[in-house]
VOVEXSE-315751 format. One record per residue (C-alpha): residue in three letters; x, y, z. Coordinates in pm, 1 decimal. Example, Ala and Ser with C-alpha at 12.3 -4.5 7.8 and 13.67 -1.06 7.14 Angstrom:
2
("ALA", (1230.0, -450.0, 780.0))
("SER", (1367.0, -106.0, 714.0))
This chain:
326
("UNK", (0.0, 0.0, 0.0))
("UNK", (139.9, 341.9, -112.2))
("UNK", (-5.2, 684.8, 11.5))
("UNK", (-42.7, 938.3, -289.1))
("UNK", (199.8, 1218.1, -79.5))
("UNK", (505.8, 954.4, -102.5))
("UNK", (749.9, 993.1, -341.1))
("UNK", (680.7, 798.5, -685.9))
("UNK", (1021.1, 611.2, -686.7))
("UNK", (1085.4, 481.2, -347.4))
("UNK", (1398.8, 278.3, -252.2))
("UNK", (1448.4, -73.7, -159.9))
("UNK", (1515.0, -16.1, 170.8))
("UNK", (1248.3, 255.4, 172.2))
("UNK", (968.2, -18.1, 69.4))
("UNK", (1141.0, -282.5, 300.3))
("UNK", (1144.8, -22.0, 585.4))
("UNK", (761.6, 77.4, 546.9))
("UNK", (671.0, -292.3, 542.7))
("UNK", (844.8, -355.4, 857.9))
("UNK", (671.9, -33.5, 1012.1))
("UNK", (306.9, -194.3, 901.6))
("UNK", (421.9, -546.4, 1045.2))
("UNK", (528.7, -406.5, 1392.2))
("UNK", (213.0, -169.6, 1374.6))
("UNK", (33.0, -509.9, 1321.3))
("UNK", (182.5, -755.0, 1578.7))
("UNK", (-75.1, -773.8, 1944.3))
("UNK", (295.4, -863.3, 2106.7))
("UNK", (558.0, -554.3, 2184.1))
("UNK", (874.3, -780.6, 2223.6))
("UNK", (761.7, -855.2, 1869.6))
("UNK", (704.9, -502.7, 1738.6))
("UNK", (995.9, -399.5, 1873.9))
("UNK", (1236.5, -606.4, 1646.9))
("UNK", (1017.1, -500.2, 1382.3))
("UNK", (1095.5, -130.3, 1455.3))
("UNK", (1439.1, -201.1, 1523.0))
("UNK", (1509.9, -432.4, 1206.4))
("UNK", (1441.9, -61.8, 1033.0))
("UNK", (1720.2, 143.2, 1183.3))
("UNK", (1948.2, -208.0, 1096.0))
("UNK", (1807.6, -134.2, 705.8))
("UNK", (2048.2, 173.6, 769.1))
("UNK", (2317.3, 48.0, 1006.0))
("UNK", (2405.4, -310.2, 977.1))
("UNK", (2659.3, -315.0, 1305.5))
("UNK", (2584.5, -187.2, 1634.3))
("UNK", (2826.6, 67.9, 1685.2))
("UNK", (2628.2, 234.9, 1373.4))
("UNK", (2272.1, 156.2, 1512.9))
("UNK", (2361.8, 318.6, 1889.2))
("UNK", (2483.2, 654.9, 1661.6))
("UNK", (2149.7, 638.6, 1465.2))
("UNK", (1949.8, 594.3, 1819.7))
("UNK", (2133.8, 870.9, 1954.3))
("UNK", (2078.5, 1092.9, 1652.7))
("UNK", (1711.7, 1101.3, 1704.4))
("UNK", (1672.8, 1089.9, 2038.5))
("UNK", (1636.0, 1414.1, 2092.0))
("UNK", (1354.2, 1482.0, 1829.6))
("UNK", (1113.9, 1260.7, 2000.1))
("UNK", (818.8, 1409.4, 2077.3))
("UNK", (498.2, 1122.8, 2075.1))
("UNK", (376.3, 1236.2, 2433.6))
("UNK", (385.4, 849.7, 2586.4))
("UNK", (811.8, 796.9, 2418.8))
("UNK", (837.5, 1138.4, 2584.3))
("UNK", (676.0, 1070.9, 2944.6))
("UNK", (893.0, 728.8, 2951.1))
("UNK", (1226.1, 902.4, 2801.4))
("UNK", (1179.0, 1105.6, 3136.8))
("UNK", (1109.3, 779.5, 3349.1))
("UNK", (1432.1, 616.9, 3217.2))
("UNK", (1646.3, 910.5, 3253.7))
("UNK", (1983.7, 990.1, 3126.0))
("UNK", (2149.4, 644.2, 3275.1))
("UNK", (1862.8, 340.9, 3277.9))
("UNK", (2014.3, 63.5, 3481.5))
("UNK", (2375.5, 230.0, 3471.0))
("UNK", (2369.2, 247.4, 3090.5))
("UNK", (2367.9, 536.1, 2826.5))
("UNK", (2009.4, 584.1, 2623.3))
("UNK", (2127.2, 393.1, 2322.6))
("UNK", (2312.9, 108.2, 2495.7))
("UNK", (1968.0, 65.5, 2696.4))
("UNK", (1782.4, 52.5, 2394.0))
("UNK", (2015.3, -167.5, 2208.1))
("UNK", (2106.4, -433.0, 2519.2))
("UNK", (1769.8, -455.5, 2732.1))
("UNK", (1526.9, -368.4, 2413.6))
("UNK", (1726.7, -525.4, 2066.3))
("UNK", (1955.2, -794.6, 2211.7))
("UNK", (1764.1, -893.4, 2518.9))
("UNK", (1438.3, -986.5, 2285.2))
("UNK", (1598.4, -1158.8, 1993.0))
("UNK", (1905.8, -1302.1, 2245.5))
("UNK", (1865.3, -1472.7, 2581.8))
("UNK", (2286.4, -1411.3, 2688.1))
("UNK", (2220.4, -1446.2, 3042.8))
("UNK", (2625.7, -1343.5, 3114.2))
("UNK", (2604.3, -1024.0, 2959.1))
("UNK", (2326.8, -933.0, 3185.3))
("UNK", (2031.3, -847.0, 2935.3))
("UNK", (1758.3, -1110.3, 2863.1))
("UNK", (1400.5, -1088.4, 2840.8))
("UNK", (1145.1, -1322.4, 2993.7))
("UNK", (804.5, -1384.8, 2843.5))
("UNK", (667.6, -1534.6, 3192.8))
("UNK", (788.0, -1175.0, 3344.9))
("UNK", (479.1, -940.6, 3412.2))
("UNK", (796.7, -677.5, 3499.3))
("UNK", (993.1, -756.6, 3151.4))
("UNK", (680.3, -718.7, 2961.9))
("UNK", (517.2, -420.7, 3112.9))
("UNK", (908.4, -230.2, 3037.9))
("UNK", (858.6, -365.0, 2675.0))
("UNK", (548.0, -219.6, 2659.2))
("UNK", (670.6, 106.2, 2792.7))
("UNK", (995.4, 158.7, 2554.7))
("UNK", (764.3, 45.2, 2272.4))
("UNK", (669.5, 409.4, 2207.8))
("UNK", (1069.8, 551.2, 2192.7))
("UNK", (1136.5, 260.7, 1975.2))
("UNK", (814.4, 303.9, 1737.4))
("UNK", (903.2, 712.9, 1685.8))
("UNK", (1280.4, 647.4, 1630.1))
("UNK", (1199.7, 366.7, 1351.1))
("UNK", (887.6, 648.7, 1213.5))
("UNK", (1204.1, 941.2, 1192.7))
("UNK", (1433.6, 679.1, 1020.1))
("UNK", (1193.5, 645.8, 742.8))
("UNK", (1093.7, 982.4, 722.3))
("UNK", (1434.8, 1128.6, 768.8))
("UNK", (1661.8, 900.8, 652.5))
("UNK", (1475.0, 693.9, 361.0))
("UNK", (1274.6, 1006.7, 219.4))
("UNK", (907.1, 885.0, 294.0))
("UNK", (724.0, 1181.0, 478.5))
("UNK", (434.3, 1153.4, 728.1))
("UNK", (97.0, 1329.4, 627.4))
("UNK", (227.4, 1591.0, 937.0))
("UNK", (528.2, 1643.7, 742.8))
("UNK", (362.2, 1761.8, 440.8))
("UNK", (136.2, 1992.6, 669.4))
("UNK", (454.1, 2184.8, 747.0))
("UNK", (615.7, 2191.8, 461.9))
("UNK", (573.0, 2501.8, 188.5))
("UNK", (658.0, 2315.5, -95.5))
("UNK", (490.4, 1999.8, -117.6))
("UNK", (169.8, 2132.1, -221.4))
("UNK", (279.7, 2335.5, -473.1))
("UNK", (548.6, 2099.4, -603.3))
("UNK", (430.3, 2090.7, -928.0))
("UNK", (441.5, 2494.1, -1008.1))
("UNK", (795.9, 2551.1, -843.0))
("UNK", (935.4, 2283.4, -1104.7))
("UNK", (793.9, 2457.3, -1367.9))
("UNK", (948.5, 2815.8, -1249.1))
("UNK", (1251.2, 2661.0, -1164.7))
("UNK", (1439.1, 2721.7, -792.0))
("UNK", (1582.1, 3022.3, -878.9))
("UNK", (1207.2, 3174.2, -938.6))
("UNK", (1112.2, 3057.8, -632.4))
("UNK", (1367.1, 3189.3, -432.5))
("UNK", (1339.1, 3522.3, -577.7))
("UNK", (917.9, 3500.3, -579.2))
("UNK", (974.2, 3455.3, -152.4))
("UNK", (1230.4, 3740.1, -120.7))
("UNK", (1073.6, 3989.8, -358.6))
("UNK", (783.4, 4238.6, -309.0))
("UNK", (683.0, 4243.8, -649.1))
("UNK", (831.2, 3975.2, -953.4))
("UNK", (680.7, 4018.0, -1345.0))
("UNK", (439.2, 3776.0, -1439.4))
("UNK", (668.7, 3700.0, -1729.9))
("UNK", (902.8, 3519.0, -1484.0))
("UNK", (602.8, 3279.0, -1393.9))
("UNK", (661.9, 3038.5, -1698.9))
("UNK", (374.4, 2807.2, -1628.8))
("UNK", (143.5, 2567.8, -1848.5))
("UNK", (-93.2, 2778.2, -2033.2))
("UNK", (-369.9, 2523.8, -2021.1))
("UNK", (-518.2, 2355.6, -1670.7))
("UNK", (-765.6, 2160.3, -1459.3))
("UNK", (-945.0, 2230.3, -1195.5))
("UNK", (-1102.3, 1975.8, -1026.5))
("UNK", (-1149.1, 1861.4, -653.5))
("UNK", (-932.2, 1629.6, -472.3))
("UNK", (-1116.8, 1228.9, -565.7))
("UNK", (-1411.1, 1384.1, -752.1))
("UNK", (-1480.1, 1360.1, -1134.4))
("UNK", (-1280.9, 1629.6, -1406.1))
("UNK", (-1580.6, 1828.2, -1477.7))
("UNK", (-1609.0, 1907.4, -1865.8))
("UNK", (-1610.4, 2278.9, -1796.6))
("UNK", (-1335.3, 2317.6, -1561.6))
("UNK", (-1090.4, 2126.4, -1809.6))
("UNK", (-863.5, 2289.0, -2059.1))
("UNK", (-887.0, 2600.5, -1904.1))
("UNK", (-646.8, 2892.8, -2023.9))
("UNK", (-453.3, 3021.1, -1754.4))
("UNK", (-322.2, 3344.0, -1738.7))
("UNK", (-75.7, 3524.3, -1467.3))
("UNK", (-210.6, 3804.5, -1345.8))
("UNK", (69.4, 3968.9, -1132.1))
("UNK", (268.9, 3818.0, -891.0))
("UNK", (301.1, 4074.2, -555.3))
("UNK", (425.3, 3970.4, -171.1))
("UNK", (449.4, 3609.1, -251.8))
("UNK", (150.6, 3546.9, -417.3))
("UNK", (74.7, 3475.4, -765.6))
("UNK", (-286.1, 3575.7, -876.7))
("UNK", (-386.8, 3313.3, -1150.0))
("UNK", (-679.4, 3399.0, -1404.7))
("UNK", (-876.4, 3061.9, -1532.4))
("UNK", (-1107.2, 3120.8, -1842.6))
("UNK", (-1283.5, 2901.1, -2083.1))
("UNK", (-1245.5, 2871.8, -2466.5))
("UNK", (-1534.6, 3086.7, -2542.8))
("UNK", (-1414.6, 3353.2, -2302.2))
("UNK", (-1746.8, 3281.6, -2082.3))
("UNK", (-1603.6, 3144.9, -1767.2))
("UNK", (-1346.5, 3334.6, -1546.3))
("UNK", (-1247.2, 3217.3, -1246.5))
("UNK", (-953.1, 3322.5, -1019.0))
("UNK", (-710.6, 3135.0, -803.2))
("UNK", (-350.6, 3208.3, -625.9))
("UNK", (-99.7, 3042.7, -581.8))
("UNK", (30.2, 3162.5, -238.9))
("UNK", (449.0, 3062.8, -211.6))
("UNK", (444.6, 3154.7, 119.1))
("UNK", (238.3, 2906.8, 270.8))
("UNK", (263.7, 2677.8, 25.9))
("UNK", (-65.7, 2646.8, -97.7))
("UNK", (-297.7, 2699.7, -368.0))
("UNK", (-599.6, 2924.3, -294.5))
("UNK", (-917.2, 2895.8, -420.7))
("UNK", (-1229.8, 3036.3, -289.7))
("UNK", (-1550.8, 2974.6, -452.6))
("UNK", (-1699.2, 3340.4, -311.5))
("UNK", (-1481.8, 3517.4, -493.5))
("UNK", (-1426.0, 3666.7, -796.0))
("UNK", (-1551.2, 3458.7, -1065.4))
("UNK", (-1824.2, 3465.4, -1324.9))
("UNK", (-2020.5, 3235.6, -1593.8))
("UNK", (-2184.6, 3430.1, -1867.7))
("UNK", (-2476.3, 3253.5, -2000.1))
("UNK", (-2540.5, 3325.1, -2385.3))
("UNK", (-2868.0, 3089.7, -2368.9))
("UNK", (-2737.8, 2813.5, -2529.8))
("UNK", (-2768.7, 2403.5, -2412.7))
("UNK", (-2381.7, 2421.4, -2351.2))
("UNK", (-2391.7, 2756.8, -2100.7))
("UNK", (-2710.7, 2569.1, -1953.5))
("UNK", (-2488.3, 2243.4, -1902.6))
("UNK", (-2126.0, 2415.6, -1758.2))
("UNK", (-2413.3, 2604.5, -1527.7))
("UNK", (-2502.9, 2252.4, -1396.2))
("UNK", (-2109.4, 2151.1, -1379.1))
("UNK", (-2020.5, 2453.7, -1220.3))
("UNK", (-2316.7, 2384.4, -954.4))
("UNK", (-2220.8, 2065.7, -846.1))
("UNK", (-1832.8, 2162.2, -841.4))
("UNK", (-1928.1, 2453.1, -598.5))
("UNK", (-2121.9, 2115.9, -403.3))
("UNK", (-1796.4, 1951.0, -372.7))
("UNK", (-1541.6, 2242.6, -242.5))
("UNK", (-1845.8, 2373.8, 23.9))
("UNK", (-1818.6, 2004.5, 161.4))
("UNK", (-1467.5, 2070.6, 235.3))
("UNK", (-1377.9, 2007.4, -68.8))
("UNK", (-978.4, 2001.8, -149.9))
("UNK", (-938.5, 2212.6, -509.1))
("UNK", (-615.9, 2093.9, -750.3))
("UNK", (-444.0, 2272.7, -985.2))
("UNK", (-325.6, 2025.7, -1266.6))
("UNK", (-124.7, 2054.9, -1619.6))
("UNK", (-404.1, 1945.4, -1894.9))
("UNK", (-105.1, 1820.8, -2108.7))
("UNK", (100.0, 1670.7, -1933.6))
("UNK", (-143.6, 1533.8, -1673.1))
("UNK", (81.3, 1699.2, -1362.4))
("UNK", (-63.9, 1807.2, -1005.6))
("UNK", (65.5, 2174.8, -980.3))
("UNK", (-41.7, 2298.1, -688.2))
("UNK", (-319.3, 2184.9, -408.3))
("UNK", (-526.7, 2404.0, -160.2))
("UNK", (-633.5, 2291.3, 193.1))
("UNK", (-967.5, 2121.3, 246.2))
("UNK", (-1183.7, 2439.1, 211.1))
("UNK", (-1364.1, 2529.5, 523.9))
("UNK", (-1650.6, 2790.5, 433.3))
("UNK", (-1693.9, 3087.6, 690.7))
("UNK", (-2015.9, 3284.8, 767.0))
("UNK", (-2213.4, 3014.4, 518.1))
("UNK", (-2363.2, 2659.3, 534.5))
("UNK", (-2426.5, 2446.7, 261.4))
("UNK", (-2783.8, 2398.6, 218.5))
("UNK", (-2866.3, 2075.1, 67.6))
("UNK", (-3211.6, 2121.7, 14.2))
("UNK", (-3109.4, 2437.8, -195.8))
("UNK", (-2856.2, 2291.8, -393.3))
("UNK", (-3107.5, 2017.5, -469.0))
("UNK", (-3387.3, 2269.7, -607.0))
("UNK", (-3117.9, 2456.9, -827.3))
("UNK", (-2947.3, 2151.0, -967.9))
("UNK", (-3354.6, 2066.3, -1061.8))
("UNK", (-3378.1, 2389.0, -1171.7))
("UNK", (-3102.5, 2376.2, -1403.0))
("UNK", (-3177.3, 2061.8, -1552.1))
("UNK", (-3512.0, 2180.1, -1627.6))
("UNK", (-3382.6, 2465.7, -1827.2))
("UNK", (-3114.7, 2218.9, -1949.2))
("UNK", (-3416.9, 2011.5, -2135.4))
("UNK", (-3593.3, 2315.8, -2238.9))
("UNK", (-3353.7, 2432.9, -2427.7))
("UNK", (-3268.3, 2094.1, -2571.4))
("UNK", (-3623.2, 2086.9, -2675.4))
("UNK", (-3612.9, 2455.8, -2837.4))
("UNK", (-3327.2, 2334.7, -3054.6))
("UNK", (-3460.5, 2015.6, -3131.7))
("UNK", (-3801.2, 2192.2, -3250.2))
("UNK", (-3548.5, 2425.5, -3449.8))
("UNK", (-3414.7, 2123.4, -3674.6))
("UNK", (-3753.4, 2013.7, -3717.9))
């Protein structure tokens, strides 16, 4: 199973690692999980002078509240022994070894062994979960939150770096630096392309404090919409309350985009998650957050009557023209 926010061309390892995660994540037993977990930082360190440098690496980017809370339990020095040597003698060794002479074993008919297991499991699950992420290159849904160029991925390798750079530090940038596709989608994130919103021409409108003002119109000049693209956030921006219009010059096609338009404006008021794509080459350029309408409620029952509405006028003037070729 791949999430659509990983990276297309994952590594080896990386696939290996993420199927180790989803087996610990699956096991009922914690001595079990926790060679799971571990078996991902030895993807990355194969002896265990390189494993205890990887443990210590991370340690101090932990920050799941119960691998916190028992980091501060275990202290600096667990049972006389540095962080990483704990985790590697009396977590690693002492479930896949039983050595009693070198002092770390664990006991399966020990309520006290198990309940410790089930304590570390935490530190051990979060420094396996920043291995993949930070190490391997797979980020977490949380990472992509943060980050200010994931969503917008798609424009910035169209501009190039350089554009970027200077789009951030700049008050004001031409529009002819913008070199993006000239024709786009718009669609909503796991919904249907909707015959009107595809193939749209888009136009840069200026490009001021770090946000690019994008103009969408149809073929025929009849739809306008407008969007941003906002580099410092990271986003796209789309708001359906906002400066757009859909001139209707009474024909079955202006009747029809009317009904498309109606049921995409549906779809972003039920936090709806608008996309940006390249018509040509089929490539997500930028993505807004789930929109989240303020001062407004959808009203089903009204979007119901208008969507009859429409197709009522829809049919009448199919009728008119059919009555016209008769």
């Amino acid at each position: 199973m791949k999430f659509s926010f990983w990276p297309k061309n994952l590594s080896r390892e990386a696939e290996i690692a993420i199927a180790l995660f989803r087996e610990a994540k699956s096991l009922d037993r914690s001595p079990y999980s926790l060679l799971s977990y571990l078996k991902i930082i030895n993807l990355l360190e194969k002896g265990n002078s390189g494993q205890r440098k990887v443990i210590a690496k991370y340690l101090n980017e932990i920050s799941e509240p119960r691998a916190v809370r028992r980091l501060d339990e275990l202290g600096t020095n667990p049972d006389g022994m540095a962080l990483p040597d704990y985790i590697m003698n009396a977590c690693r060794h002492a479930v896949a070894h039983a050595n009693l002479d070198k002092g770390y074993v664990f006991d399966p008919d020990s309520p006290e062994d198990i309940s410790r297991l089930i304590k570390d499991e935490p530190i051990i699950e979060e420094l396996a979960s920043l291995v993949i992420r930070r190490e391997f290159g797979v980020p977490s849904r949380s990472d992509n939150w943060k980050s200010k160029t994931h969503y917008i991925c798609g424009v910035i390798w169209w501009i190039g770096n350089t554009t970027y750079q200077k789009i951030l530090c700049s008050d004001f940038v031409g529009r002819s630096s913008l070199q993006l596709p000239k024709i786009v989608d718009l669609l909503v994130e796991g919904k249907p392309r909707k015959q009107a919103l595809t193939r749209l021409k888009m136009r840069v409108q200026r490009v001021k404090d770090g946000i690019a003002i994008l103009g969408l119109s149809s073929e025929d000049g009849l739809l306008y919409l407008e969007a941003a693209i906002d580099f410092n956030s990271g986003r796209l921006v789309f708001d359906p309350m906002l400066e757009h219009f859909n001139l209707d010059d009474g024909t079955i096609r202006a009747a029809e985009r009317a009904a498309e338009l109606n049921e995409f404006w549906a779809e972003v008021f039920l936090n709806g998650v608008c996309q940006l794509w390249d018509s040509e080459n089929s490539r997500l350029l930028a993505e807004a957050n789930a929109y989240l309408p303020l001062n407004c409620f959808f009203n089903a029952e009204g979007h119901n009557k208008s969507v009859e509405a429409i197709q009522a006028e829809i049919e009448r003037r199919r009728l008119i023209a059919a009555e016209r070729v008769n």
